[in-house]
C-alpha positions in Angstrom: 11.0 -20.0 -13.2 8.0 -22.7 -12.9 5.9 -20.6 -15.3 2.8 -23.1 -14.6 3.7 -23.3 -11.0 3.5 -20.0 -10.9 0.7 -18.1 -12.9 2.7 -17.2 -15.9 1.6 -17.0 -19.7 2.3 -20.6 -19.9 0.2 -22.1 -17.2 -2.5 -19.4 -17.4 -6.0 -20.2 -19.9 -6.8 -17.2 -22.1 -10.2 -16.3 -19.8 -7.9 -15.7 -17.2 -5.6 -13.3 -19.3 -6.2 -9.5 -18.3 -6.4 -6.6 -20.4 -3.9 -4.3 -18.2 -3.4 -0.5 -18.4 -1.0 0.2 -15.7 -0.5 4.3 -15.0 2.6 5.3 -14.0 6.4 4.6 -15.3 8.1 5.0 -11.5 10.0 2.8 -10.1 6.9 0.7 -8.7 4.8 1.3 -11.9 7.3 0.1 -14.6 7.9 -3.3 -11.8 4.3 -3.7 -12.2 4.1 -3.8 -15.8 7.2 -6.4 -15.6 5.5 -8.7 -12.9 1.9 -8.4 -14.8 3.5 -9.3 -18.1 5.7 -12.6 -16.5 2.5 -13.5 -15.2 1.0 -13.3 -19.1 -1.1 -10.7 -19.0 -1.7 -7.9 -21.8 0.1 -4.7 -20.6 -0.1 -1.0 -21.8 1.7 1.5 -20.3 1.1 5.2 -19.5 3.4 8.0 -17.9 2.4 11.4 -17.0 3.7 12.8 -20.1 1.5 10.4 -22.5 -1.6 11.4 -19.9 -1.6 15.1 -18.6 -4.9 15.6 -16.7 -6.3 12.1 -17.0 -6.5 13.6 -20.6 -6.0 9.6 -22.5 -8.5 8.0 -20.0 -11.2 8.1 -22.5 -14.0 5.9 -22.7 -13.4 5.3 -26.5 -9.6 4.8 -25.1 -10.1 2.4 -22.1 -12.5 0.3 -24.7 -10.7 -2.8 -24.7 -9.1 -2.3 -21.2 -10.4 -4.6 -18.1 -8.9 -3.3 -15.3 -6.4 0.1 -14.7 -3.5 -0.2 -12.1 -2.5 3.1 -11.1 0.9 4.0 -9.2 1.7 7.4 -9.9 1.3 10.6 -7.7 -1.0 12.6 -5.0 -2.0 15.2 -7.6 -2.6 13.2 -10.3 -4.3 10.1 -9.1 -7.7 11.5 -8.5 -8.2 12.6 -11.7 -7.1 9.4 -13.2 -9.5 7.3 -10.8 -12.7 9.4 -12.1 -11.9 9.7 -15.7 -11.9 5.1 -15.6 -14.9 5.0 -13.2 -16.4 7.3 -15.7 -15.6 5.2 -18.5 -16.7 1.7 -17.0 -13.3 0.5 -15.7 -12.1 -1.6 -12.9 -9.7 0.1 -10.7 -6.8 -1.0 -8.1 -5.1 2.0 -6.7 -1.8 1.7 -5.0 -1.0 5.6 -4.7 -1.8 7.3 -1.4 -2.4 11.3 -0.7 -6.0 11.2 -1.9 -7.9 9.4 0.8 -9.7 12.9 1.9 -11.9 12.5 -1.2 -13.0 8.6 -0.4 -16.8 9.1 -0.1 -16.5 11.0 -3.6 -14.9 8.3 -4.9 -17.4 5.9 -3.2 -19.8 7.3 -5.0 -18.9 7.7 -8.3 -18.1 3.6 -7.9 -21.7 3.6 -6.8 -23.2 5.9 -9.8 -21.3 3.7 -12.1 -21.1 0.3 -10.8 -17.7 -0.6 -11.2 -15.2 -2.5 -8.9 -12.7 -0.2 -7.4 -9.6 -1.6 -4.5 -7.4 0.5 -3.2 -4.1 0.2 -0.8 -1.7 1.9 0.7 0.9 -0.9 0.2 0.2 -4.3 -1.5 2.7 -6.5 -0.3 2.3 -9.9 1.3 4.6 -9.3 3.8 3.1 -5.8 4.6 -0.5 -7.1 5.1 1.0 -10.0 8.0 2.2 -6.7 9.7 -1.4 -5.3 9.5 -3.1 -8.1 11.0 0.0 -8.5 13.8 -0.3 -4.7 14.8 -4.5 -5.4 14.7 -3.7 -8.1 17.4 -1.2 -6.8 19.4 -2.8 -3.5 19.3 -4.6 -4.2 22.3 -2.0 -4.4 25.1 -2.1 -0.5 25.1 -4.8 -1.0 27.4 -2.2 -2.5 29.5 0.5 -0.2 30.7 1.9 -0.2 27.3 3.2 2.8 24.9 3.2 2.4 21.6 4.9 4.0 18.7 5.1 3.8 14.8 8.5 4.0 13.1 8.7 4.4 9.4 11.8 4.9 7.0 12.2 5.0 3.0 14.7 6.9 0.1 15.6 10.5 0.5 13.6 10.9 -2.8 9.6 9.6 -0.8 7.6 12.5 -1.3 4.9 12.2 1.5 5.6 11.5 4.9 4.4 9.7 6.9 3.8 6.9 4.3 0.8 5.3 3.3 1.6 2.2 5.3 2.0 4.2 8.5 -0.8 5.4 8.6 -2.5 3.0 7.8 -1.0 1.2 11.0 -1.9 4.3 13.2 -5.6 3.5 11.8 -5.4 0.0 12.4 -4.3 0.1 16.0 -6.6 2.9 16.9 -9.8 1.5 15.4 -8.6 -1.4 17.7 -7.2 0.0 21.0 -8.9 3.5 21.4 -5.3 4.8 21.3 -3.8 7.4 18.6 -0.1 6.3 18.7 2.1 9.0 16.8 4.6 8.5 13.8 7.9 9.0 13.2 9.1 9.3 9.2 13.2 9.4 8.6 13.9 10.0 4.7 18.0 8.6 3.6 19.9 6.7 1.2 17.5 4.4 -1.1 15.7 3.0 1.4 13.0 0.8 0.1 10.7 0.9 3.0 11.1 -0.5 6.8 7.9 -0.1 9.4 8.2 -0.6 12.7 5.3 -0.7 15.7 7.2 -0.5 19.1 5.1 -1.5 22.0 6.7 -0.3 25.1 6.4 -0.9 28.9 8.5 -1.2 32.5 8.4 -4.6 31.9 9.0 -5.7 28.4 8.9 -4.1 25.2 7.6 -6.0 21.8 8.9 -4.5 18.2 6.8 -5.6 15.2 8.8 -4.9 12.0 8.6 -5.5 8.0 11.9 -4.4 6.3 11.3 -4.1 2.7 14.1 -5.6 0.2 12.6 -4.6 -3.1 9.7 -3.3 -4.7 9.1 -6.4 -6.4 6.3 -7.5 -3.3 4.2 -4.3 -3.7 4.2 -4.9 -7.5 3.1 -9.0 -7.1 0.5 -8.0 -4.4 -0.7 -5.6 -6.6 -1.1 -8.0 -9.9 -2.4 -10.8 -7.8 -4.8 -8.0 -6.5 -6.3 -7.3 -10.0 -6.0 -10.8 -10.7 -8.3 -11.9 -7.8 -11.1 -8.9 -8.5 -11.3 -10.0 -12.2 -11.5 -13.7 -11.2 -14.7 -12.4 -8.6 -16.4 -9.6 -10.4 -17.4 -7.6 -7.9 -18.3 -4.3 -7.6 -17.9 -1.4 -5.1 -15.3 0.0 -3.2 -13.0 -1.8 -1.5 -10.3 -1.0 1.1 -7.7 -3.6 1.0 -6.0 -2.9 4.2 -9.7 -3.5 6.2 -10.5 -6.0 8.6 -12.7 -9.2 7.4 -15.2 -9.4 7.5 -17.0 -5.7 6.9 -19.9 -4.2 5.1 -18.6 -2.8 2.0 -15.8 -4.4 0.6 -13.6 -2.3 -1.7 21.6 5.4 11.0 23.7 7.6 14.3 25.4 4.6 16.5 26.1 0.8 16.2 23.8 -1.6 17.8 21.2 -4.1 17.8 18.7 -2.7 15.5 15.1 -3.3 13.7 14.2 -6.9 12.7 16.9 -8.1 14.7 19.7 -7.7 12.5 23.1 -5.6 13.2 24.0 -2.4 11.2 25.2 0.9 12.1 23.6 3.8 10.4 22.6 7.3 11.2 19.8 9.0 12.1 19.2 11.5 9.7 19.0 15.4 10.2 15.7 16.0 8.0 13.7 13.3 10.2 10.2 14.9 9.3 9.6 14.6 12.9 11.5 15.2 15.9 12.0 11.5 17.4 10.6 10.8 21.1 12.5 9.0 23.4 13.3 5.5 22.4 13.1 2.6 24.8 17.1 1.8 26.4 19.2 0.3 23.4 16.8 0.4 21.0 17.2 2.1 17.5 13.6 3.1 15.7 13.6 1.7 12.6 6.5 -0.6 7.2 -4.2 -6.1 2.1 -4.9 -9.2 3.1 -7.4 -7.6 0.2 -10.4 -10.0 1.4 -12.1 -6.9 3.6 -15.0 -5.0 3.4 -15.0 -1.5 4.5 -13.6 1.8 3.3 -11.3 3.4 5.3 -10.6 6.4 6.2 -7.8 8.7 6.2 -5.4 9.1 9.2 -5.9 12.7 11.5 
């Protein structure tokens, strides 16, 4: 690897060098500690056995700490978002589950004037399939049906994901139009989204198919290191439209993305599956944006 090309400790001047404490030693949480230290940052790890209750996120702890990546669960993100607003700190926030409790969290960020993004997914990739569902979302007005298919590991806790729903926001805030979700939990899945736009006509599939985690933790590094290159403060939603006010397997065929494979649809779908248009299997910021978002119904 280019380490100048690319950002690395090499190529990077020492006011560019961030102070990291990443929370959470997952699967995506330890990746981001590996991307942020490749791309020569300071890293310090914590998992939920080295922080029970937000209890390390101390303001005589987070001292020398500029910014907090946290990937680590529904019930134990909250309490870790406070406890660094509280203390001063910076905060990108790739977990999901909490959104209920946005305004709260808007205004603690307020109260204590620090620079808070959060997302439901980070990746590059991901964020091309927000703004392509934002501009297609449109042609519901036009005889079309639409319907959002998401599938990850047997071991995803929340369904539907993150990214799902914040694809159902995106195309309602745009069309008028709820469209509904179906989740399918299998195998090690690393994540596949799929809008399906259907009509007598035609019918349009927009699809990101995941390979690794390794995009969610890069779009989550470069996330942090763009905020600590700006400075700003407030709450962000990185997922939001620019610009805004406030920035912050069962049968063989043809299937998502184009490609052939033969899986099976599994028996613990969350949800039951609606019909499917004729030979068609169902298979998920840019962060410039301005406005918090709010949770899907």
């Amino acid at each position: 690897m280019d380490c100048a090309a690319d950002g690395c400790s090499a190529g990077r001047n020492s006011e560019d060098v961030v102070n990291l404490l990443i929370l959470g030693r997952g699967k995506t949480g330890s990746l981001v500690a590996l991307v942020a230290r490749e791309r020569g940052h300071d890293v310090t790890q914590l998992g939920s056995a080295d922080n029970p209750g937000a209890s390390a996120l101390t303001r005589e702890s987070l001292a020398g700490v500029d910014a907090v990546i946290d990937f680590t669960a529904p019930q134990a993100v909250l309490g870790n978002i406070e406890a660094c607003i509280v203390a001063g700190k910076n905060v990108v926030v790739g977990t999901t589950g909490w959104y209920d409790h946005v305004e709260r969290v808007r205004k603690l960020v307020e109260t204590n004037q620090t620079g808070f993004l959060y997302g439901a997914n980070f990746s590059i990739g991901i964020n091309l399939l927000f703004e392509a569902a934002r501009t297609a979302a449109g042609i519901l007005q036009h005889q079309y049906l639409g319907h959002i298919f998401e599938r990850h590991h047997a071991q995803k806790k929340d369904a539907p994901s993150g990214t799902a729903a914040t694809l159902q926001k995106i195309i309602q805030h745009t069309s008028g139009v709820e469209v509904e979700i179906t989740s399918f939990r299998e195998g090690d899945v690393v994540g596949m989204h799929e809008v399906v736009l259907d009509s007598p006509n035609d019918t349009i599939y927009l699809c990101h198919d995941s390979k690794s985690r390794r995009g969610f933790a890069e779009g989550a590094v470069r996330a942090v290191e763009r905020e600590h290159a700006r400075r700003d403060l407030g709450i962000r939603d990185a997922e939001a439209p620019s610009p805004a006010p406030i920035r912050r397997k069962g049968t063989s065929g043809q299937t998502r993305c184009g490609r052939r494979r033969t899986r099976k649809v599994p028996t613990d779908a969350t949800t039951a599956a609606p019909p499917r248009p004729p030979d068609r299997l169902p298979g998920t910021a840019s962060w410039p944006g301005r406005t918090a978002g709010r949770r899907r119904r």
